[in-house]
C-alpha positions, 0 to 999 in steps of 0.5 A: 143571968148576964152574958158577957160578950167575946171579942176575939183578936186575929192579929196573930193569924196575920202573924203566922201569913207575914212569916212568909209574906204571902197571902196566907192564912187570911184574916179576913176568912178567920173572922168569918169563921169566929163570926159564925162559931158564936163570937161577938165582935172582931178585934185586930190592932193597925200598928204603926209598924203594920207588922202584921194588920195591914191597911187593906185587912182593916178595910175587908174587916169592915165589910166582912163582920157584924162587929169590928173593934180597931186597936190602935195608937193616936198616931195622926195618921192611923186616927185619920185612918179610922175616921175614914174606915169608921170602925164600929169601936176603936180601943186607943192602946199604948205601942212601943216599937219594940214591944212583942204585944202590948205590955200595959195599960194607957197612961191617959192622966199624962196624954189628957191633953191629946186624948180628948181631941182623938176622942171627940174627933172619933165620936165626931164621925160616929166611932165608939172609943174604948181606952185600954188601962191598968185597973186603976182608979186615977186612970178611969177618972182620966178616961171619964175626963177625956170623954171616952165611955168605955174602958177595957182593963189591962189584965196582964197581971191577972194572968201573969200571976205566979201564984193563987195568992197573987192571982186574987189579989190581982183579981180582987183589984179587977173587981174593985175597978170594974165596980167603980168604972160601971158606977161612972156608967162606962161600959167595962171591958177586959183582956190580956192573957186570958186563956181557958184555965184562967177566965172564968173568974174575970167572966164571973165579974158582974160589970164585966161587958166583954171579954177580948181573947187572941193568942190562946184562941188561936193556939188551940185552933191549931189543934181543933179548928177554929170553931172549936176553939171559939165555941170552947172559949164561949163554953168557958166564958158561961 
């Protein structure tokens, strides 16, 4: 039986230490702690605004855990950022000033053009490269044409869904594209608004690689402590 893989996402622990500015709680000492409740890999977003992720997390991440998936924007200078960190993964996400968290997949059939290049010079200097996108099939051929090799699919309207009926058909589109995107040998990846009510059929999906889960976990570990949340959210995920 497969096991799919937890990435969990703290940029919300470094929300709650910018509401003071001040030094805590610390990122770096929550990943420690997800590490060792069972997790498989840390997730954190460098926005370009560092409104929560600075620079200095990023680069105590990288020496703190086994794992590190760096989401980010292809904005020049937080690509050169990378190339020098040199996370093990990055995830090219969509950022918008405004935006309270990331509001949808990447348009990669519009941005092909500059999407190679941030492909081929993250791969250059050894960085794995995922593109968060809707679940759809034009955007997974776009991926493939850009050269990244894994995709992890959008599943905000999975989660947002208001009703069952919405819900499998949001859910039946994931399964579609997953299926599709494993047959062009990328590696499937999902996350957005998963939470323990509602990620156990997207865990169900055969092609699924790894889950990426941030706010609900954290919320829960206000209540149990971290580990707990994550040993919770694993338990849901079997």
């Amino acid at each position: 039986m497969k096991r799919v893989k937890l990435g969990i996402n703290i940029d919300h622990v470094a929300t709650v230490r910018e509401a003071r500015r001040i030094f805590e709680p610390d990122p770096v000492a929550s990943a420690r702690e997800c590490i060792k409740a069972g997790c498989d890999s840390i997730v954190c977003h460098l926005r370009e605004d560092r409104r929560h992720i600075k620079d200095a997390d990023v680069i105590k991440l990288r020496k703190a855990v086994p794992v590190l998936n760096l989401e980010m924007s292809i904005a020049r200078d937080i690509v050169d950022f990378a190339c020098r960190i040199k996370p093990d993964q990055v995830t090219i996400v969509p950022e918008k000033r405004q935006e309270i968290t990331t509001e949808g997949g990447l348009d990669v059939k519009k941005g092909e053009a500059r999407l190679r290049q941030v492909v081929r010079r993250l791969h250059e200097n050894g960085i794995d490269v995922s593109l968060f996108i809707n679940p759809s099939i034009e955007q997974i051929d776009a991926t493939i044409r850009v050269g990244a090799r894994i995709v992890e699919f959008h599943t905000g309207k999975y989660a947002g869904a208001d009703c069952s009926r919405d819900r499998k058909t949001q859910l039946d589109i994931l399964k579609r594209a997953s299926s599709y995107a494993s047959a062009k040998s990328l590696t499937v990846n999902a996350g957005h608004g998963l939470n323990y009510d509602n990620v156990k059929p997207i865990a169900k999906i055969l092609c699924i690689n790894e889950l990426n889960i941030g706010h609900s976990i954290i919320s829960r570990a206000i209540f149990t402590g971290i580990k707990r949340a994550v040993k919770d959210m694993i338990s849901e995920i079997k």
